[in-house]
LUMNURO-570055 format. One record per residue (C-alpha): residue number from 0; residue in three letters; x, y, z. Coordinates in nm, 4 decimals. Example, Ala and Ser with C-alpha at 12.3 -4.5 7.8 and 13.67 -1.06 7.14 Angstrom:
(0, ALA, (1.2300, -0.4500, 0.7800));
(1, SER, (1.3670, -0.1060, 0.7140));
END
This chain:
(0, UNK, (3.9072, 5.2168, 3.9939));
(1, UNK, (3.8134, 5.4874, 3.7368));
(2, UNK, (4.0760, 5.5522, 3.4474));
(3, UNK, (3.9208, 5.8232, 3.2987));
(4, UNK, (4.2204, 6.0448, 3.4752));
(5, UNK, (4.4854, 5.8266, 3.3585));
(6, UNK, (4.6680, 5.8394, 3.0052));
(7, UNK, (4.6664, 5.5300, 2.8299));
(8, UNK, (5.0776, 5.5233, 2.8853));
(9, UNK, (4.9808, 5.5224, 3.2998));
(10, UNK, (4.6938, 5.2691, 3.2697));
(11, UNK, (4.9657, 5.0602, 3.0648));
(12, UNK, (5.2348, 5.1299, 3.3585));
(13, UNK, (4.9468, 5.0691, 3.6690));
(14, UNK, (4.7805, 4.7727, 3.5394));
(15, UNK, (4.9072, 4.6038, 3.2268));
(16, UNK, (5.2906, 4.5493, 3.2484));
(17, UNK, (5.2029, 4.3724, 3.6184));
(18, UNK, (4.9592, 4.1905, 3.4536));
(19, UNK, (5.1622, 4.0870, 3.1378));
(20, UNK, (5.4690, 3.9062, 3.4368));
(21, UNK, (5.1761, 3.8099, 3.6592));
(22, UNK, (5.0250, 3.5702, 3.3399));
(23, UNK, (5.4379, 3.4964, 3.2492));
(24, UNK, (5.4893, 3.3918, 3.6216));
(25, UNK, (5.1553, 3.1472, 3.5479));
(26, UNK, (5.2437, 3.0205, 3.2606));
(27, UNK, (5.5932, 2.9355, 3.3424));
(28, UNK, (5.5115, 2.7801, 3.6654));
(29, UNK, (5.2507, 2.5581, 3.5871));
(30, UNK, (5.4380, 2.5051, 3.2278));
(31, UNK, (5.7379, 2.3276, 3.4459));
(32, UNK, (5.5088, 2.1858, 3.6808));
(33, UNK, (5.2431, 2.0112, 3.4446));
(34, UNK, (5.5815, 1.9199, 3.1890));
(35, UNK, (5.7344, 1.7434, 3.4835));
(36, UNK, (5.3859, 1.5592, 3.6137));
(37, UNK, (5.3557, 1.5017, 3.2687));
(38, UNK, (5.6092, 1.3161, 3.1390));
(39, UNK, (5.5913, 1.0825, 3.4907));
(40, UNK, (5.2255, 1.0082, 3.3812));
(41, UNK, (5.2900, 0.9828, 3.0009));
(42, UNK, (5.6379, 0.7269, 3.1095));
(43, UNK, (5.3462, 0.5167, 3.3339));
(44, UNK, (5.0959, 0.4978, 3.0670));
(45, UNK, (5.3344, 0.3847, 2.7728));
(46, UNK, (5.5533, 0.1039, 3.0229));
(47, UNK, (5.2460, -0.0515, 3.1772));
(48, UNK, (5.0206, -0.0693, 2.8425));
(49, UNK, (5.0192, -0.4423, 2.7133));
(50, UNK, (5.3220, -0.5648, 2.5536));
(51, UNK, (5.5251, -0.2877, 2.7511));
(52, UNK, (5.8121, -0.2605, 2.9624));
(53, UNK, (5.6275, -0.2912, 3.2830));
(54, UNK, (5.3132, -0.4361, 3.1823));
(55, UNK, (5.0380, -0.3709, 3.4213));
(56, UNK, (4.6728, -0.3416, 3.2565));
(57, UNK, (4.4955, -0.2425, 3.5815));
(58, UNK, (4.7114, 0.0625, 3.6341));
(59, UNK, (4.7511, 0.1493, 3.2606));
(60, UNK, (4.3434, 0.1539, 3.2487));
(61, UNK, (4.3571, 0.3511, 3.6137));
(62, UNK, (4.5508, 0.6248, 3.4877));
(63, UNK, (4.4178, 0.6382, 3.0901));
(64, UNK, (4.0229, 0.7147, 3.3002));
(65, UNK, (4.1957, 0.9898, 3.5172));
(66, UNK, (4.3515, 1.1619, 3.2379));
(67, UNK, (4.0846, 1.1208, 3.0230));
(68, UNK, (3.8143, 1.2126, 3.2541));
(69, UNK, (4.0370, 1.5511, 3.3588));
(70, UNK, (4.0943, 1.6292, 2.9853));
(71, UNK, (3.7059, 1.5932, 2.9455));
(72, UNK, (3.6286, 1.9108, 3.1409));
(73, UNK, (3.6196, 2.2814, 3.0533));
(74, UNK, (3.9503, 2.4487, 3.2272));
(75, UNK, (3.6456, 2.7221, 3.3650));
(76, UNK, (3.4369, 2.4602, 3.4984));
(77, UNK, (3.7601, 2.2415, 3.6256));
(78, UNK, (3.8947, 2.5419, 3.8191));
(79, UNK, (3.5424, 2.6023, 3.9812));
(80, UNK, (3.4950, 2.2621, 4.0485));
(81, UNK, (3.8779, 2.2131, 4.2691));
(82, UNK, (3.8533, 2.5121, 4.4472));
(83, UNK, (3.8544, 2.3127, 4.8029));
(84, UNK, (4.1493, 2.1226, 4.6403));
(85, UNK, (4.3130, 2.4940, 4.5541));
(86, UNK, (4.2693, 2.6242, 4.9004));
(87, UNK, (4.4392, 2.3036, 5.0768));
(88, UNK, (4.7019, 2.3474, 4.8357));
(89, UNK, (4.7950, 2.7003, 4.8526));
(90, UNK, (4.5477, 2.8551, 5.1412));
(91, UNK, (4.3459, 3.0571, 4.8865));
(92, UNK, (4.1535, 3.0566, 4.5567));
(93, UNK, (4.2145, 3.3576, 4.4107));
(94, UNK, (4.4916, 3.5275, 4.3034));
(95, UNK, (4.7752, 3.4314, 4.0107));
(96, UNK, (4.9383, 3.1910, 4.2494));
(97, UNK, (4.6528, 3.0306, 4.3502));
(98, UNK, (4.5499, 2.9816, 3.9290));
(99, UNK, (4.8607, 2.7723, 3.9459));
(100, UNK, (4.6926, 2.4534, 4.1119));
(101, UNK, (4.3751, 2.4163, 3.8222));
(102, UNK, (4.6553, 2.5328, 3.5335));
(103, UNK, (4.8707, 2.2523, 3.6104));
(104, UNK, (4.6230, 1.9883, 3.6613));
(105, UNK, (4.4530, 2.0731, 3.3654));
(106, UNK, (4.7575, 2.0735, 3.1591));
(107, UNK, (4.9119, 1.7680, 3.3026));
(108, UNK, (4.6612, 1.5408, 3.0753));
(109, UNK, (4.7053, 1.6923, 2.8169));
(110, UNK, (5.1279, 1.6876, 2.8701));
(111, UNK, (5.0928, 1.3050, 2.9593));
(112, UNK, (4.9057, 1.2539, 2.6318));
(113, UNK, (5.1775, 1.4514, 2.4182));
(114, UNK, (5.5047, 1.2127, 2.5928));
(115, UNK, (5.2648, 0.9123, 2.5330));
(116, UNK, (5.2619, 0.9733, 2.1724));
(117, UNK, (5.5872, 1.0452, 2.1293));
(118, UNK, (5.7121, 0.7634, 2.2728));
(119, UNK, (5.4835, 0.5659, 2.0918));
(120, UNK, (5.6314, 0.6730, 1.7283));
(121, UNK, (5.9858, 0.5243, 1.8518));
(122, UNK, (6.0785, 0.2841, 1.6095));
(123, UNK, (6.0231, -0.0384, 1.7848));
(124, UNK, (6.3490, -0.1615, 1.6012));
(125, UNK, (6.5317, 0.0633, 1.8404));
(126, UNK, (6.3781, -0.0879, 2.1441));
(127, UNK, (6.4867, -0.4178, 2.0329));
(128, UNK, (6.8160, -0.3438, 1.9804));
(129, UNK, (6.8923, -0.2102, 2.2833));
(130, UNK, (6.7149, -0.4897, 2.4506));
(131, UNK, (6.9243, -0.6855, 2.2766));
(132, UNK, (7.2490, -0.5158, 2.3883));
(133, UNK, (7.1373, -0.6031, 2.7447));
(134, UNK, (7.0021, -0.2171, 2.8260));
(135, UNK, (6.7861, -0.1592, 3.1201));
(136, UNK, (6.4260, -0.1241, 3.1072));
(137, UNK, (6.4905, 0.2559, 3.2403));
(138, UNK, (6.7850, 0.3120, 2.9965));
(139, UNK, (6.5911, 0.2223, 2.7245));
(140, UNK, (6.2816, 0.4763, 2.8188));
(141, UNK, (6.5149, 0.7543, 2.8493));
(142, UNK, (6.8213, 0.7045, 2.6653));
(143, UNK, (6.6362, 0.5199, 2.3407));
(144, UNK, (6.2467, 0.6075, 2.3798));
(145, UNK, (6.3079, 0.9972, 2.5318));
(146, UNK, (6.6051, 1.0517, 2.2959));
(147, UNK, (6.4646, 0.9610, 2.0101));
(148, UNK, (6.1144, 1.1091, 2.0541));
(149, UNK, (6.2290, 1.4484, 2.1737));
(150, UNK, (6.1343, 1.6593, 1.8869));
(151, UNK, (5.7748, 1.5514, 1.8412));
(152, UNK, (5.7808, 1.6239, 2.2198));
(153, UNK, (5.8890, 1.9358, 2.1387));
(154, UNK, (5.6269, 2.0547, 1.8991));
(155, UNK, (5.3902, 1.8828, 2.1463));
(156, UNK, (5.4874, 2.1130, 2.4236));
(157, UNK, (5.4880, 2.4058, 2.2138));
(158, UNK, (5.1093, 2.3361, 2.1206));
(159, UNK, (5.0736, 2.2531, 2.4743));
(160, UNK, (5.1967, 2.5778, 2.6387));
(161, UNK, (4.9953, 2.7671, 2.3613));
(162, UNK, (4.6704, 2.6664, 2.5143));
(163, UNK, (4.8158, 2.7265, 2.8548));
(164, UNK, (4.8268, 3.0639, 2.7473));
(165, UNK, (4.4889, 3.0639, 2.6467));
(166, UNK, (4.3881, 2.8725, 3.0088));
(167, UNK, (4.5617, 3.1384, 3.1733));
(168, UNK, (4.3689, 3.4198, 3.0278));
(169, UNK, (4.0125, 3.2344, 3.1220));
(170, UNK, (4.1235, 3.1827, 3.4864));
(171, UNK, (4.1386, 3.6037, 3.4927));
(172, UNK, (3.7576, 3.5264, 3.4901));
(173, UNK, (3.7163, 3.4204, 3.8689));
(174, UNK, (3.9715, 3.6065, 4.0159));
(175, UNK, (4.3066, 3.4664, 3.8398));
(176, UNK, (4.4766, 3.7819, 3.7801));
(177, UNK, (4.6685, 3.8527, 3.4752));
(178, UNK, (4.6000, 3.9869, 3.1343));
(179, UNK, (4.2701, 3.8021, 3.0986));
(180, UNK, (4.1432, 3.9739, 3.4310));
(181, UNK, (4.2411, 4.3092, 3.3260));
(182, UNK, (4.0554, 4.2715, 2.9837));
(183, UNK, (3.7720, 4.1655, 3.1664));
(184, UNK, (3.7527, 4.4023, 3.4278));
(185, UNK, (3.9057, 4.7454, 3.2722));
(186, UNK, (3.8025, 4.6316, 2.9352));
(187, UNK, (3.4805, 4.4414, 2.8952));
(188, UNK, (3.3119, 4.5127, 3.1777));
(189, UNK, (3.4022, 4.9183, 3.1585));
(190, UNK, (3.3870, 4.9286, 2.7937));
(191, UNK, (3.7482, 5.0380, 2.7136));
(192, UNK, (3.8469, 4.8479, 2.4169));
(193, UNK, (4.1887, 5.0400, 2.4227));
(194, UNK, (4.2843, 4.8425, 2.6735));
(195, UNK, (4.0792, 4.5201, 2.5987));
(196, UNK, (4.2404, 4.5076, 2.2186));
(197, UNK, (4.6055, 4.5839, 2.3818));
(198, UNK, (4.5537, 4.2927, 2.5419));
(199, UNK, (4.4235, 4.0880, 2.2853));
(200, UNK, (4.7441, 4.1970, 2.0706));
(201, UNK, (4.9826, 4.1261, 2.3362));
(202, UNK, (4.8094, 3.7987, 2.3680));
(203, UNK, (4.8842, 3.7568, 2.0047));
(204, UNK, (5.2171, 3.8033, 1.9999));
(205, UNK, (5.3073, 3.5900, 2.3239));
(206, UNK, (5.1494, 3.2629, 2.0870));
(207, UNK, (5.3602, 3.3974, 1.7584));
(208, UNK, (5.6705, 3.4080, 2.0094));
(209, UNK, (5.5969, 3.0744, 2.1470));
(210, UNK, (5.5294, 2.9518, 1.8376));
(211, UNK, (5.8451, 3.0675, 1.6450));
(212, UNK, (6.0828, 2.9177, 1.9127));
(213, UNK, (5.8856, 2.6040, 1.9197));
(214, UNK, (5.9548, 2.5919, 1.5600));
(215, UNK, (6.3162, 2.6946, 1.5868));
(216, UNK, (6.4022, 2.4324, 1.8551));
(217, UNK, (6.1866, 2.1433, 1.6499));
(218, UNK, (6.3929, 2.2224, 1.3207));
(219, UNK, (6.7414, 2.2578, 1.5561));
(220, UNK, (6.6419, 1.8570, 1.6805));
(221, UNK, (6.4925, 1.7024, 1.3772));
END
């Protein structure tokens, strides 16, 4: 579609205010999805690692290869490579709903990693104590490990979500939707850079939002 017609308020109206929700609706979705999948994963890998609540070494090693080996590839090539697994999942491959199968498994990893962490810098102390009080194994991951650890989580998912973002913006590049297809295809590819610094800007100011509440919640919780 030619713009040349079209005053930049219009283009901003036709195509860029759709595409700035249709990127929110991504990153939101998969943000909830891969935070839930997440924290199941990162609660499995820190119980079942040795000297844990529910030691089990074969599935601790299971699950550390499959995040690992996840985590080890590009979100563009990942998202190429699962499109069979997209279109059993959702009936299509294109589209912003569609993005949301590749954006959440490529962010689950990296979720599962942040949760592991935290739990891991829980004063063992704690876990001891409430061990000793007769707690639960499941009271003490989420009313002593999760309690305690939630502000490092915090700052984790803030960094997390961040490079969502950014993984949202790539997946504009086969057929995503969203502001990265829109500076793609009515910026790069028909040399406007109106609209492909717009939505580099906007782009910028979603990760300084993001950022600044990430910041504000951490300091609220420390």
């Amino acid at each position: 579609m030619s713009l040349k017609n079209f005053t930049f308020a219009q283009i901003c109206q036709m195509i860029i205010v759709p595409a700035f929700f249709d990127t929110l609706k991504m990153l939101l979705i998969s943000g909830i999805l891969s935070t839930v999948f997440g924290f199941v994963f990162g609660v499995i890998l820190i119980i079942t690692e040795k000297g844990g609540l529910y030691e089990n070494i074969v599935v601790n090693r299971l699950l550390d290869f499959i995040v690992n080996t996840i985590r080890s590839f590009p979100f563009i090539i990942l998202m190429v490579s699962i499109i069979p697994f997209t279109r059993l999942v959702v009936g299509s491959s294109i589209g912003d709903t569609a993005a949301l199968v590749p954006l959440t498994v490529a962010c689950t990893p990296f979720m599962a990693r942040i949760f592991q962490n935290s739990f891991k810098e829980v004063d063992p102390a704690l876990i001891e104590a409430a061990q000793s009080f007769g707690a639960s194994k499941w009271q003490i991951v989420f009313k002593v490990m999760l309690k305690e650890s939630v502000p490092s989580i915090i700052s984790g998912l803030c960094l997390a979500i961040i490079n969502l973002l950014g993984a949202t913006a790539m997946a504009g590049a086969v057929g995503a939707g969203g502001l990265g297809a829109v500076a793609l295809t009515y910026g790069y590819q028909n040399f406007n850079q109106e609209i492909m610094y717009t939505i580099c800007v906007i782009l910028i100011i979603l990760v300084a939002v993001i950022q600044y509440f990430g910041d504000w919640i951490y300091k609220k919780l420390k």
